[in-house]
MIDOSE-1310 file (N, C-alpha, C; in nm, 2 decimals, decimal comma, always signed):
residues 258
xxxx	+0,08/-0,12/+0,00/+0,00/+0,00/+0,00/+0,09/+0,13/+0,00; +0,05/+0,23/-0,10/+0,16/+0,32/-0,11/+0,06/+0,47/-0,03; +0,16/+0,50/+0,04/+0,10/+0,64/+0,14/+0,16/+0,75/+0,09; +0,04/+0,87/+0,00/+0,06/+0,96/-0,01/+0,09/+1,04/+0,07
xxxx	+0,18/+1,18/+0,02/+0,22/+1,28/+0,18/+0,15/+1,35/+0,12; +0,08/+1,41/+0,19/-0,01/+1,60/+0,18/+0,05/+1,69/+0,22; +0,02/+1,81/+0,18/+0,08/+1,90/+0,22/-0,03/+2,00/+0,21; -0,06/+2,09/+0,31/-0,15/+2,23/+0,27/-0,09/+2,35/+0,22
xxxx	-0,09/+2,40/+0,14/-0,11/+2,54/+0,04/-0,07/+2,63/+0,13; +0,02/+2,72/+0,16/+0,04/+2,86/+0,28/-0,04/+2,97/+0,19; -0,12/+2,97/+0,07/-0,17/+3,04/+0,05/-0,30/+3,02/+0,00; -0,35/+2,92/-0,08/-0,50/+2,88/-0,06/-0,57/+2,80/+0,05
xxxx	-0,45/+2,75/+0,15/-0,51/+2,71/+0,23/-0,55/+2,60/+0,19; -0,54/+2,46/+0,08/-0,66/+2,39/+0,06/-0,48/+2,28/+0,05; -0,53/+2,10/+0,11/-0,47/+2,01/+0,19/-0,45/+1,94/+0,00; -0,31/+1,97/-0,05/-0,30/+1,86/-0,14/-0,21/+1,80/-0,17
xxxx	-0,16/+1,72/-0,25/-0,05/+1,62/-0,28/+0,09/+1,67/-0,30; +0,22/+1,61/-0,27/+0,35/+1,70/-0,28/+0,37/+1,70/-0,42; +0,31/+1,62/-0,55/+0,35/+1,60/-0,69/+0,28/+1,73/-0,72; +0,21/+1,85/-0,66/+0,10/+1,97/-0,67/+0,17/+2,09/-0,65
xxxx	+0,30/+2,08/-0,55/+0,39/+2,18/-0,53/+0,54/+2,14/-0,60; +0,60/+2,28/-0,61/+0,68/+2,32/-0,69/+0,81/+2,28/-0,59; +0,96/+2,17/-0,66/+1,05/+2,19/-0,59/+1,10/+2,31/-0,49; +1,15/+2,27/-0,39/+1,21/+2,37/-0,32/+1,34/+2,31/-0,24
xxxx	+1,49/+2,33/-0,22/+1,56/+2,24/-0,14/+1,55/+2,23/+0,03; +1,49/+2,42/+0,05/+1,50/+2,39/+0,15/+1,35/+2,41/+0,23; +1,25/+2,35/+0,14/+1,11/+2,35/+0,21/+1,11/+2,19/+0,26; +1,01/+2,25/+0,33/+0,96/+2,08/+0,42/+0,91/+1,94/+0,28
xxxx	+1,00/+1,87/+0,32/+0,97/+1,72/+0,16/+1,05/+1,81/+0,07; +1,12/+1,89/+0,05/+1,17/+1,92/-0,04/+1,10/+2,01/-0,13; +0,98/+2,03/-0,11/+0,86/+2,18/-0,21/+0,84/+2,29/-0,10; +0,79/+2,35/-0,21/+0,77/+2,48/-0,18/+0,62/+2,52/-0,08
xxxx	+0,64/+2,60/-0,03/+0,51/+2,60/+0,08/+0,39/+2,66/+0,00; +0,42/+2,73/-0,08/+0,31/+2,70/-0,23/+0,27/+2,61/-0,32; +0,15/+2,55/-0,34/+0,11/+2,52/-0,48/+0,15/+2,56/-0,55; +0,16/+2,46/-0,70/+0,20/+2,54/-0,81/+0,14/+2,64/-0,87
xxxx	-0,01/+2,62/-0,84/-0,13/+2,72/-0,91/-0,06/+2,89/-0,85; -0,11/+2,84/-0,69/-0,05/+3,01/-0,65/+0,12/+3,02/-0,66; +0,16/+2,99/-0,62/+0,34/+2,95/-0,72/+0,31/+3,06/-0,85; +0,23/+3,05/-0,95/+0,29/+3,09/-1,05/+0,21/+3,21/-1,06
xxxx	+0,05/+3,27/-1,02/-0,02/+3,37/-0,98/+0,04/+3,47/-0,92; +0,16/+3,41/-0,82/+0,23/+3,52/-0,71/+0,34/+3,58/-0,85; +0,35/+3,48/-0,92/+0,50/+3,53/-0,99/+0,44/+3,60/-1,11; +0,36/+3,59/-1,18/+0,28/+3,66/-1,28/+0,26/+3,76/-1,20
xxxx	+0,17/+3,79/-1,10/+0,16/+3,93/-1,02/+0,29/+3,98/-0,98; +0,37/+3,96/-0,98/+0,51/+3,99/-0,94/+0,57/+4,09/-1,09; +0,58/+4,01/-1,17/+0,66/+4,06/-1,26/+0,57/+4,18/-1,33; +0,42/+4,14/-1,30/+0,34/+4,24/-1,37/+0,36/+4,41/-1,29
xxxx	+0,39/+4,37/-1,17/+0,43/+4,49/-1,08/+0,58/+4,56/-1,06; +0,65/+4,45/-1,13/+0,80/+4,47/-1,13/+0,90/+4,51/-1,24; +0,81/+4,54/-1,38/+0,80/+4,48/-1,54/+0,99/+4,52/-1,53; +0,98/+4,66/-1,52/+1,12/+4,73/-1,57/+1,25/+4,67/-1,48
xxxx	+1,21/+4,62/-1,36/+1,31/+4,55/-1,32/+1,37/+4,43/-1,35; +1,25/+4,34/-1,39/+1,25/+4,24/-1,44/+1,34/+4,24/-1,54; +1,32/+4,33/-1,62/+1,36/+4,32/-1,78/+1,53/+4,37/-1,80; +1,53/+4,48/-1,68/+1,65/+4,52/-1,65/+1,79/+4,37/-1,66
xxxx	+1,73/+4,33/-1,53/+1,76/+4,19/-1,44/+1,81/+4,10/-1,60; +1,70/+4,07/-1,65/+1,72/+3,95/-1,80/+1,81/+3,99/-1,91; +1,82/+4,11/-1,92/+1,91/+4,19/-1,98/+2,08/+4,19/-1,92; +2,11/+4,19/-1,86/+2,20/+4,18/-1,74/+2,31/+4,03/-1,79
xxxx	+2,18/+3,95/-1,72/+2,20/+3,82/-1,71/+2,25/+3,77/-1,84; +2,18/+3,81/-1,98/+2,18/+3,77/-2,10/+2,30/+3,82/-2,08; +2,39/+3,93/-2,08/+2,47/+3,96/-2,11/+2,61/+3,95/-2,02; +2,60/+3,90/-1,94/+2,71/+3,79/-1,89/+2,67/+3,65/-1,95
xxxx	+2,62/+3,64/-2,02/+2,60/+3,47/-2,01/+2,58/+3,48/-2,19; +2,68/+3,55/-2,29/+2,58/+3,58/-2,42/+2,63/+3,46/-2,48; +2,72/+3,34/-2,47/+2,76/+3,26/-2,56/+2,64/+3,14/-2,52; +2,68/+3,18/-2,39/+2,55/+3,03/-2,32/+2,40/+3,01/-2,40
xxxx	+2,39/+3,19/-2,40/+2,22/+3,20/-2,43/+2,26/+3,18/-2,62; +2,31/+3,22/-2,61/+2,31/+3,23/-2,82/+2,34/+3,05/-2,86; +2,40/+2,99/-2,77/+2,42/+2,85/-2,82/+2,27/+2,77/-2,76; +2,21/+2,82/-2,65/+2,05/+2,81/-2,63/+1,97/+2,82/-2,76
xxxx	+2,00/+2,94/-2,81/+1,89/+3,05/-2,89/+1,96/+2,90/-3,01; +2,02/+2,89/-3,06/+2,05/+2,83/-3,23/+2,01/+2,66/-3,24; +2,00/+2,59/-3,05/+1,97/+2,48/-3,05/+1,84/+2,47/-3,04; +1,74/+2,53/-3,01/+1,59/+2,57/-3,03/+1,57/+2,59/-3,14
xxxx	+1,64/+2,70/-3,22/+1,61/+2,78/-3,32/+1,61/+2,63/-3,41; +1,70/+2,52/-3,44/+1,71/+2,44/-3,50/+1,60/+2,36/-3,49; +1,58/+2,29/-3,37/+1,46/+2,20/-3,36/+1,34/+2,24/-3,37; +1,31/+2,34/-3,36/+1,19/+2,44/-3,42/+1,17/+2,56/-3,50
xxxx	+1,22/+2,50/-3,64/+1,24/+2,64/-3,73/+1,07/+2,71/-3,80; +1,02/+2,63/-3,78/+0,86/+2,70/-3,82/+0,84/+2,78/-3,70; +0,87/+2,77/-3,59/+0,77/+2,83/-3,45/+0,87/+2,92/-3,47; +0,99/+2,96/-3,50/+1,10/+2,99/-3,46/+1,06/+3,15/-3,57
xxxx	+1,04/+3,12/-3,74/+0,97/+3,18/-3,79/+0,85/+3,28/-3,75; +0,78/+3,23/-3,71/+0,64/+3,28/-3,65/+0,67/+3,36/-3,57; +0,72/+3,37/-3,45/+0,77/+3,45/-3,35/+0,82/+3,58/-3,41; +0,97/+3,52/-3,51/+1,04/+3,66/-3,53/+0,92/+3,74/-3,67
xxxx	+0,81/+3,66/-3,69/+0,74/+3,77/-3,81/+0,67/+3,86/-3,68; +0,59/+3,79/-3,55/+0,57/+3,84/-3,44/+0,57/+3,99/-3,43; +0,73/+3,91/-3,39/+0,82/+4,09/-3,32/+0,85/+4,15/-3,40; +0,89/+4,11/-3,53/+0,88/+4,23/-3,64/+0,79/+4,32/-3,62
xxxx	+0,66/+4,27/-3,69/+0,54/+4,36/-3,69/+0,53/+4,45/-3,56; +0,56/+4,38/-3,41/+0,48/+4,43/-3,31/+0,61/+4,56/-3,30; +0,71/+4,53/-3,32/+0,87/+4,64/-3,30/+0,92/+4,70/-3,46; +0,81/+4,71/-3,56/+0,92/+4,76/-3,68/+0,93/+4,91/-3,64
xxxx	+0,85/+4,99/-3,60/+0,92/+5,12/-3,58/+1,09/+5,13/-3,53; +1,11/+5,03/-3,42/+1,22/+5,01/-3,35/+1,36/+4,97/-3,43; +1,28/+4,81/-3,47/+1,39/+4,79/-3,60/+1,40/+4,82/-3,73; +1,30/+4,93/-3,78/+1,39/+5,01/-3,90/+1,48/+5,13/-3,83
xxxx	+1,50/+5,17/-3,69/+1,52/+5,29/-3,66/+1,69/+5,22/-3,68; +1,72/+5,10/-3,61/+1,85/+5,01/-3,55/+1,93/+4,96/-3,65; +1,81/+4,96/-3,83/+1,87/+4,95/-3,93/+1,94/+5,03/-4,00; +1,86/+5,17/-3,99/+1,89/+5,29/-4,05/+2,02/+5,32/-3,94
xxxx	+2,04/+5,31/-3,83/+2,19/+5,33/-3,78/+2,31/+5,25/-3,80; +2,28/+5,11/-3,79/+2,39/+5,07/-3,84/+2,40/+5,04/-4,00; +2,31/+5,08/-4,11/+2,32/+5,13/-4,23/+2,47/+5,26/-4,25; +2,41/+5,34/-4,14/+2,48/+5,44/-4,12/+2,60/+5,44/-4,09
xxxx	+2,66/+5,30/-4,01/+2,79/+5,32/-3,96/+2,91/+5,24/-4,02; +2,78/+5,14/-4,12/+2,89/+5,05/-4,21/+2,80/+5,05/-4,39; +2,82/+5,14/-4,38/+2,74/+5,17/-4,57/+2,75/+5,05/-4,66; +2,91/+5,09/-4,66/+2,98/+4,99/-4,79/+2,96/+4,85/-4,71
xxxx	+2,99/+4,80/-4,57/+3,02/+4,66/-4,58/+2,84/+4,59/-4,63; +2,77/+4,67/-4,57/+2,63/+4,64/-4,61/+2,57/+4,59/-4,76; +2,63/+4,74/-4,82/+2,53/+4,73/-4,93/+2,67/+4,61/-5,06; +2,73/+4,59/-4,99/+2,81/+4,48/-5,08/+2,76/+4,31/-5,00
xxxx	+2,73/+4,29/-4,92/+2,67/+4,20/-4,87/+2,52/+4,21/-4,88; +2,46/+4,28/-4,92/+2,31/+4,32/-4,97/+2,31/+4,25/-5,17; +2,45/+4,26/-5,21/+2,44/+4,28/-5,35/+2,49/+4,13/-5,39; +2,56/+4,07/-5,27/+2,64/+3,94/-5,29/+2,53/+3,83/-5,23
xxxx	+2,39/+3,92/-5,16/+2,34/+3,81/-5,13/+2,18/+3,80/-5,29; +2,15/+3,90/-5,31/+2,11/+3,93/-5,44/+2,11/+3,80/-5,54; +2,24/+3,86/-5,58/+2,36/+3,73/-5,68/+2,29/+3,62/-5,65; +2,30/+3,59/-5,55/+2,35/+3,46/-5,53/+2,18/+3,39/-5,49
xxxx	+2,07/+3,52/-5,47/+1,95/+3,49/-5,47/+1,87/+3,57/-5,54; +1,82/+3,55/-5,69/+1,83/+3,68/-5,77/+1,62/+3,64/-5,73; +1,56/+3,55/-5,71/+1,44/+3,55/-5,70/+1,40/+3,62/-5,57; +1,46/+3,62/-5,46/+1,47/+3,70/-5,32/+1,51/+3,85/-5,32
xxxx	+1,53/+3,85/-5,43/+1,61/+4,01/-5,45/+1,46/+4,09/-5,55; +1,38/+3,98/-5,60/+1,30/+4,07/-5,74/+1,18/+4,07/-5,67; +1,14/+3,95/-5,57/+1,06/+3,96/-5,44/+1,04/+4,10/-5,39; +1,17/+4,15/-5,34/+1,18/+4,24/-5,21/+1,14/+4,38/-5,31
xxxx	+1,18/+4,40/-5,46/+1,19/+4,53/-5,54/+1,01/+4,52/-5,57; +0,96/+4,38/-5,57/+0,85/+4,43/-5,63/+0,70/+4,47/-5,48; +0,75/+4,41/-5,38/+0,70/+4,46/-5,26/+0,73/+4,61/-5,22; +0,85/+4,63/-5,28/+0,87/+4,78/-5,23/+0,78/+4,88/-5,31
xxxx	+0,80/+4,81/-5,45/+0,67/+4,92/-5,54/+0,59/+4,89/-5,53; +0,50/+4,80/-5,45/+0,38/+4,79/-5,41/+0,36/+4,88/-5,32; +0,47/+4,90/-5,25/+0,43/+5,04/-5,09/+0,40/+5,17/-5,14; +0,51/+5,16/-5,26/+0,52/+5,29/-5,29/+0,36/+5,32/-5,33
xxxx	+0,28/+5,22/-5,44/+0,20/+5,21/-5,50/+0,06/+5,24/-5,39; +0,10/+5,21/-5,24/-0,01/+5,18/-5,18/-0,08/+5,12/-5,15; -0,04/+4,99/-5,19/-0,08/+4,82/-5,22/-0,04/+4,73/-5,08; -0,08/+4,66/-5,12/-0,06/+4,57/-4,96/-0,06/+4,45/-5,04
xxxx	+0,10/+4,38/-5,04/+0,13/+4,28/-5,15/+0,28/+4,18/-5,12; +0,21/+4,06/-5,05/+0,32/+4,02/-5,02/+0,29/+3,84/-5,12; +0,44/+3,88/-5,20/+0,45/+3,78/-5,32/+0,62/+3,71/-5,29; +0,63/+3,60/-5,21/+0,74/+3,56/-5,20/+0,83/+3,52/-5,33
xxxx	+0,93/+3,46/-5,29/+1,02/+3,41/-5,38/+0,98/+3,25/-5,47; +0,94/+3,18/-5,35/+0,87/+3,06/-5,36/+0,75/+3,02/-5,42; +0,68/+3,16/-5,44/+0,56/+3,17/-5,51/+0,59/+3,24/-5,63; +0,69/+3,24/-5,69/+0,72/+3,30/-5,82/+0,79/+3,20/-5,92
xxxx	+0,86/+3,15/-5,83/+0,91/+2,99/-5,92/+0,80/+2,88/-5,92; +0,71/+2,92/-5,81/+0,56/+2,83/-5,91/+0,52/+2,88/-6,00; +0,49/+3,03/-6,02/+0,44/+3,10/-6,07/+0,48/+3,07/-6,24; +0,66/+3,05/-6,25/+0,74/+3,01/-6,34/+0,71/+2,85/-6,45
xxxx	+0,68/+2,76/-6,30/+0,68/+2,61/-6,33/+0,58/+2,64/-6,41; +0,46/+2,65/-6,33/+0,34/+2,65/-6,40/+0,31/+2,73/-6,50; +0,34/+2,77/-6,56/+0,35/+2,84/-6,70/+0,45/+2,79/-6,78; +0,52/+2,71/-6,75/+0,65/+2,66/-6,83/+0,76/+2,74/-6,91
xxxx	+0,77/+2,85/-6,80/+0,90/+2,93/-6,83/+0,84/+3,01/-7,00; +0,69/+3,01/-7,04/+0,68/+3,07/-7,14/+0,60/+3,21/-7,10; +0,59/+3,27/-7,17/+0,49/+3,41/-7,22/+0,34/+3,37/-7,17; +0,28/+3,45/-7,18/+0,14/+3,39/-7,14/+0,04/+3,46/-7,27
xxxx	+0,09/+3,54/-7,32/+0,07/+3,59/-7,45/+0,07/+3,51/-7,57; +0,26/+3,52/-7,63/+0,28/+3,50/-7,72/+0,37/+3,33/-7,75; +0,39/+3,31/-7,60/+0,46/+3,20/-7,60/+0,65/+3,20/-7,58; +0,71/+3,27/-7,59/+0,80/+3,37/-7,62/+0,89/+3,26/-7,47
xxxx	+1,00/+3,22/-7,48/+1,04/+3,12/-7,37/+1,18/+3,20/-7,25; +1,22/+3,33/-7,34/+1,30/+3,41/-7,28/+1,30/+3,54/-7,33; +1,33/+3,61/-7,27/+1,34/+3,78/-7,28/+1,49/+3,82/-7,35; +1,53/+3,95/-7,38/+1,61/+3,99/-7,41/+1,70/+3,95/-7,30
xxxx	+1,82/+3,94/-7,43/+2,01/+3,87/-7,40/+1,98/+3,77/-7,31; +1,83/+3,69/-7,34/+1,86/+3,53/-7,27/+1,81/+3,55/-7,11; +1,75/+3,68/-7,11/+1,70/+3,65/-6,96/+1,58/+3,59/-6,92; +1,52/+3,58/-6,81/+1,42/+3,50/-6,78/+1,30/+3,60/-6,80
xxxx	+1,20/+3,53/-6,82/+1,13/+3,60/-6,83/+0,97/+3,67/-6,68; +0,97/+3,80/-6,67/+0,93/+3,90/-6,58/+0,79/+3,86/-6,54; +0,75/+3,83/-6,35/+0,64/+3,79/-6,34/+0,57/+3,94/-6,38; +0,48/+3,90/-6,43/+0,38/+4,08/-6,41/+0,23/+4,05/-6,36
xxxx	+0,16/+4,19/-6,37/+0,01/+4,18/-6,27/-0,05/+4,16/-6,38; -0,14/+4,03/-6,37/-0,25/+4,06/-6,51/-0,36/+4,18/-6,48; -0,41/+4,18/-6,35/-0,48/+4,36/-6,36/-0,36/+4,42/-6,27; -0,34/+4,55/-6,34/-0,24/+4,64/-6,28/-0,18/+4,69/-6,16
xxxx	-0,13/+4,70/-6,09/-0,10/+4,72/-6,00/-0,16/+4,89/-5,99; -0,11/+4,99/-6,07/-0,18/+5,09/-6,12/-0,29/+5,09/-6,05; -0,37/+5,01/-6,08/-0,51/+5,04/-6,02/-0,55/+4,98/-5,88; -0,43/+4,93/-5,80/-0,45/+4,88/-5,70/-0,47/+4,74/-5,68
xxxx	-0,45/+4,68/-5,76/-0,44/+4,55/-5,77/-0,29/+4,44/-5,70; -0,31/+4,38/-5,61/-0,19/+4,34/-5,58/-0,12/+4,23/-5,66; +0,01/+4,15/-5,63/+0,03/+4,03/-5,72/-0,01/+3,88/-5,60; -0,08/+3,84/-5,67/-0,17/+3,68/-5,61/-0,11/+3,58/-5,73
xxxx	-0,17/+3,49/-5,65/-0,10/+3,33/-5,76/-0,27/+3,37/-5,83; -0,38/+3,45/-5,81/-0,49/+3,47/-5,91/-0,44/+3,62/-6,01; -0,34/+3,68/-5,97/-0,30/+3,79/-6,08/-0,13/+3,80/-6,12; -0,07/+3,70/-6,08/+0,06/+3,68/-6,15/+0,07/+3,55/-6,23
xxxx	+0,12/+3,67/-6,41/+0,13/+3,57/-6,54/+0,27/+3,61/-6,54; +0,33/+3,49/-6,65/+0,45/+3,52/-6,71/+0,48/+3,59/-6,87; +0,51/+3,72/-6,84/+0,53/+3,82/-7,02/+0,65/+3,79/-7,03; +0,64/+3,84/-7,16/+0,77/+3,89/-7,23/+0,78/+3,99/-7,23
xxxx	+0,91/+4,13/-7,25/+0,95/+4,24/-7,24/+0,82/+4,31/-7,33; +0,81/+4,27/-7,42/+0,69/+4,31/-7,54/+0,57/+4,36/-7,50; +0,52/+4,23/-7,48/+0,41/+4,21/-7,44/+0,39/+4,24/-7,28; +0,46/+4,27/-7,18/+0,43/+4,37/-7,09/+0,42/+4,51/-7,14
xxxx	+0,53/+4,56/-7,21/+0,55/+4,72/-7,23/+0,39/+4,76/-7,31; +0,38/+4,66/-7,42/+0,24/+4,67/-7,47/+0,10/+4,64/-7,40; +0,13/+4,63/-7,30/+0,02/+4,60/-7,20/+0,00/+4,72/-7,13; +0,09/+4,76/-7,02/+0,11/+4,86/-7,00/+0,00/+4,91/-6,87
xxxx	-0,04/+5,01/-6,84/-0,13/+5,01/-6,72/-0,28/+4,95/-6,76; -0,28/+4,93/-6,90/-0,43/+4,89/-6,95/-0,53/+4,80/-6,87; -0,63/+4,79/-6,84/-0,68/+4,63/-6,83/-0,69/+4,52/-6,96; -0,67/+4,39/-6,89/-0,65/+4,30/-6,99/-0,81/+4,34/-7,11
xxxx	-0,88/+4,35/-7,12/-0,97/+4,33/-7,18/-0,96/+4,45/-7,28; -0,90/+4,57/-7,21/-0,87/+4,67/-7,31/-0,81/+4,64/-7,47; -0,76/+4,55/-7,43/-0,59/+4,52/-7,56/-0,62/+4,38/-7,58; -0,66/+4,25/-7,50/-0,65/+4,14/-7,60/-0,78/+4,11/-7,58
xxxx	-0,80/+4,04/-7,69/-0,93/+3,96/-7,74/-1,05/+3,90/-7,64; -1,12/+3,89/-7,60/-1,24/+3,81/-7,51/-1,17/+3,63/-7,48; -1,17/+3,59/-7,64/-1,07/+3,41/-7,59/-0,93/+3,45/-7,53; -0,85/+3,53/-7,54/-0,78/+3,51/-7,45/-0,78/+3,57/-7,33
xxxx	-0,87/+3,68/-7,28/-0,86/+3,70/-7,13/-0,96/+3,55/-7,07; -1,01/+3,52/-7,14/-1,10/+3,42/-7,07/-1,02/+3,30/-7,03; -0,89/+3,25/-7,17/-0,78/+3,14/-7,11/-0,72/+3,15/-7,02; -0,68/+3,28/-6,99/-0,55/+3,33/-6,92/-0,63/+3,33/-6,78
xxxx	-0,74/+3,41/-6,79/-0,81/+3,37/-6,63/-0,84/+3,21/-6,57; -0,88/+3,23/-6,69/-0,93/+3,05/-6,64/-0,75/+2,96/-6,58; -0,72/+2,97/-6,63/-0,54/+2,95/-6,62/-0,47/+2,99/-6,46; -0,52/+3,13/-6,45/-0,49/+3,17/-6,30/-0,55/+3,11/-6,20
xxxx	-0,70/+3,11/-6,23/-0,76/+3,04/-6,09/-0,70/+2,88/-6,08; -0,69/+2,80/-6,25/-0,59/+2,66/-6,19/-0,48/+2,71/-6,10; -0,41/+2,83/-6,09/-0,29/+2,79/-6,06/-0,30/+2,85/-5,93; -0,42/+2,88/-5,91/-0,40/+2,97/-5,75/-0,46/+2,85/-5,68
xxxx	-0,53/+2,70/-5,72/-0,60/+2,64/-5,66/-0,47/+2,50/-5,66; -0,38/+2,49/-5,79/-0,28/+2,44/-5,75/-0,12/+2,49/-5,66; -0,17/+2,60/-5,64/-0,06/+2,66/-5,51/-0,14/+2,55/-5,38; -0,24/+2,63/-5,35/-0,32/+2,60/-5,26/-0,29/+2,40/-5,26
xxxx	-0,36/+2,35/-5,39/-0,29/+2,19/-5,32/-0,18/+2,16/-5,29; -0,05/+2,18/-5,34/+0,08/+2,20/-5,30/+0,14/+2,22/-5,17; +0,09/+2,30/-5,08/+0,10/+2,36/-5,01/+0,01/+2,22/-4,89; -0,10/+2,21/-4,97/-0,18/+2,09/-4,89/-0,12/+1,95/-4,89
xxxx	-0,04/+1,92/-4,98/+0,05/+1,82/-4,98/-0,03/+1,68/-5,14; -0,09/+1,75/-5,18/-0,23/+1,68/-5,27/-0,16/+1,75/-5,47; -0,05/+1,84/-5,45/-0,06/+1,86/-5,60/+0,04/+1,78/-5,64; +0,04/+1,73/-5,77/+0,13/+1,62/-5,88/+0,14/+1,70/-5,97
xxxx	+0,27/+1,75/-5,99/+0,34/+1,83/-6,10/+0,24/+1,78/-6,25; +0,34/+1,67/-6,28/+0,34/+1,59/-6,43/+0,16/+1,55/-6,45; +0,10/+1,52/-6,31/-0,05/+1,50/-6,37/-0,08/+1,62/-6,36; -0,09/+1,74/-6,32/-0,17/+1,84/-6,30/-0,14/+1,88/-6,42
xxxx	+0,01/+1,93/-6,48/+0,00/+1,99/-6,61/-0,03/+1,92/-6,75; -0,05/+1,78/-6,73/-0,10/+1,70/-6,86/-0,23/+1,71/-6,84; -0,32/+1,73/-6,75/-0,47/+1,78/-6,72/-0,48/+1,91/-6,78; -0,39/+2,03/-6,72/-0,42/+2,16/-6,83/-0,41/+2,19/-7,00
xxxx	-0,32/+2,13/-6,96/-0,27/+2,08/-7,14/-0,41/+2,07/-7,20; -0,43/+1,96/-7,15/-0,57/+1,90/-7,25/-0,68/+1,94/-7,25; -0,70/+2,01/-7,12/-0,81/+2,12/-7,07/-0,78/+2,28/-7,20; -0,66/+2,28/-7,24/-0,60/+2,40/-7,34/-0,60/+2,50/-7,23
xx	-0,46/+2,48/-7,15/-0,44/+2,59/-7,06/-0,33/+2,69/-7,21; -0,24/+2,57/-7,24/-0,12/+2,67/-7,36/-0,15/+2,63/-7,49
């Protein structure tokens, strides 16, 4: 027969089990003369009354201790790179006043080592680089438009590196060819996997702020739409774990997506 030890609560007052309280070395059985419920009530009311000291105190500590905590911070960071993600989009948003202020200064104190490590990371990621230029002319524009990197090389596949016009498989001196907005950006339209096609230099310039219906024919805005919603619905399965490259696009094919 195994005999539980009790212990009463010095603060709720109510008679419960020692597995209920919180270590302690030098409380009676070895816990704390609190429950863990009031245990952590006291310390929540504590720090809510103590904020700046507290923060002071963590600051301090981090910083005698910065190898300990940063080899902390990279073995988390590893075993949880999605949450890890989530968090820092978090503090972005809730601190970007703060951190464009911390950017613009140390922009300030090292120009050149920056904008050469700005241009070497570019290079070396030229779809993360056309990402960032066309989000920025979306701000300018007054748009609210966030079109990753990852979503443009679908954007790529699924069109097969061609025109969406004319068919056209590369742009001038061999470059790739430019996602653009099928309705304009101009008019407030942002880029979605339902309004980014693949042009040619041409046939964007000839396009121009127009709406599609302005400039090409009724059968082709009607292909070219019908074409986006496949591809905004095969992002969406992709992402769901359900899209097959090779069958999805021998289904459009035949359906006369090109």
């Amino acid at each position: 027969m195994v005999i539980q030890i009790t212990k009463i609560c010095s603060a709720c007052k109510v008679e419960k089990t020692l597995d209920e309280f919180p270590d302690r070395s030098r409380g009676k059985h070895g816990k704390d003369a609190r429950c863990k419920d009031c245990r952590n009530l006291y310390m929540r009311s504590y720090y809510a009354d103590n904020i700046i000291a507290q923060r002071e105190y963590k600051r301090n500590w981090n910083a005698q201790h910065y190898y300990e905590c940063k080899k902390r911070l990279y073995s988390w960071r590893n075993a949880n790179p999605e949450k890890y993600r989530e968090l820092a989009r978090d503090s972005y948003h809730r601190n970007v006043k703060d951190v464009s202020k911390r950017r613009r200064a140390r922009y300030k104190t090292n120009p050149h080592k920056i904008r050469t490590a700005v241009r070497k990371y570019q290079d070396e990621h030229p779809e993360i680089g056309k990402a960032i230029k066309r989000r920025r002319r979306a701000r300018k524009a007054g748009v609210n438009e966030y079109f990753t990197a990852s979503m443009g090389k679908f954007v790529r596949r699924f069109w097969g590196n061609q025109c969406a016009i004319c068919g056209k498989t590369r742009g001038e001196e061999g470059r790739a060819l430019p996602i653009d907005h099928w309705l304009p950006l101009a008019n407030g339209h942002a880029l979605t996997m339902e309004n980014a096609v693949l042009m040619c230099g041409a046939c964007n310039c000839s396009k121009g702020k127009r709406l599609p219906h302005q400039i090409y024919d009724r059968k082709t805005v009607i292909r070219i739409e019908d074409s986006l919603k496949a591809q905004a619905n095969a992002r969406k399965q992709l992402l769901d774990g359900e899209w097959d490259w090779e069958r999805g696009l021998e289904e459009m094919r035949k359906g006369g997506r090109s």
